[in-house]
N, C-alpha and C positions, 0 to 999 in steps of 0.2 A: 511154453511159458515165455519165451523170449520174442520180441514185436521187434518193430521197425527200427522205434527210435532205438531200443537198448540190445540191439542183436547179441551179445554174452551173458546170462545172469548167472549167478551163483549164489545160493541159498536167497532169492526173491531180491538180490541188492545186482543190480548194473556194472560190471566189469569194463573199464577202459583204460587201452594200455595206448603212449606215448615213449617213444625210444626206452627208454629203461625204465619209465614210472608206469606204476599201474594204480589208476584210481579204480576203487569199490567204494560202492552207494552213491548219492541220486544229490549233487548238489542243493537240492528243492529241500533235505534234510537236513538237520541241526548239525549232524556231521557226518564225517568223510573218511575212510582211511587211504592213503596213500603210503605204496610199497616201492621203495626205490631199490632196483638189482644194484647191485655195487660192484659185484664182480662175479664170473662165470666160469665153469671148467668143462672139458671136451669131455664128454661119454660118448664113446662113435663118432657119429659125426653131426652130433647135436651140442650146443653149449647151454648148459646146465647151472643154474642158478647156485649159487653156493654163500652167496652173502648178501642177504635182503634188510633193509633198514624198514622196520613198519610204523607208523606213526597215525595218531588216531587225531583227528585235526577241526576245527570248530570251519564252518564255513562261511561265517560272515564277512564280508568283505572287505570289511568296515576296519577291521585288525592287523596290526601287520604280520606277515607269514609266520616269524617264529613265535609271536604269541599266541596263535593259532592252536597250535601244537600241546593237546592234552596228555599223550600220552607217548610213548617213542620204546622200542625194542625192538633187538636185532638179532634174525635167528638167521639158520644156516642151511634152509632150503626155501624152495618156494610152497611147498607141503605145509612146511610146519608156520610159514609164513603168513598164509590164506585160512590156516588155521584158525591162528591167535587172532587173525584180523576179525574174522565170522565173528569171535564171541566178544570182541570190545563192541564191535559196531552195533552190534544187538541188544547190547548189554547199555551203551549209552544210548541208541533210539526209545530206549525201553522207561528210560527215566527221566523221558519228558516233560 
């Protein structure tokens, strides 16, 4: 399912991650959610997401960045993160 240009998908929407941000869905669409880590904690020897800011964001250019911003909640994994992200983005693409 996954091609050239968007090598990560998850649930049909394009995964891209930048230092600590991680964009999901397809700028070409009305909107975007972006997941910022805030902060991480050691399991073994991996660091573990433990405070994610998710925010559900209009993509036009045209706006500036915090008026962008439709909807904003902050959970406490990347789990329950990519979660709640799945069903806003779905849920706004859907009410076009």
């Amino acid at each position: 399912m996954a091609d050239e240009k968007f090598p990560l998908v998850y649930k049909g929407h394009p995964l891209r991650r930048k230092d600590n941000l991680i964009y999901y869905g397809s700028m070409a669409d009305k909107y975007i959610i972006m997941m910022q880590v805030m902060s991480t904690k050691k399991v073994k020897d991996l660091d573990v997401a433990n405070k994610v800011v998710v925010q559900l964001q209009l993509t036009d250019p045209d706006l500036k960045s915090r008026d962008r911003v439709v909807k904003k909640s902050e959970k406490d994994s990347l789990y329950a993160a990519m979660d709640v992200a799945a069903v806003w983005l779905e849920r706004a693409l859907s009410n076009k």
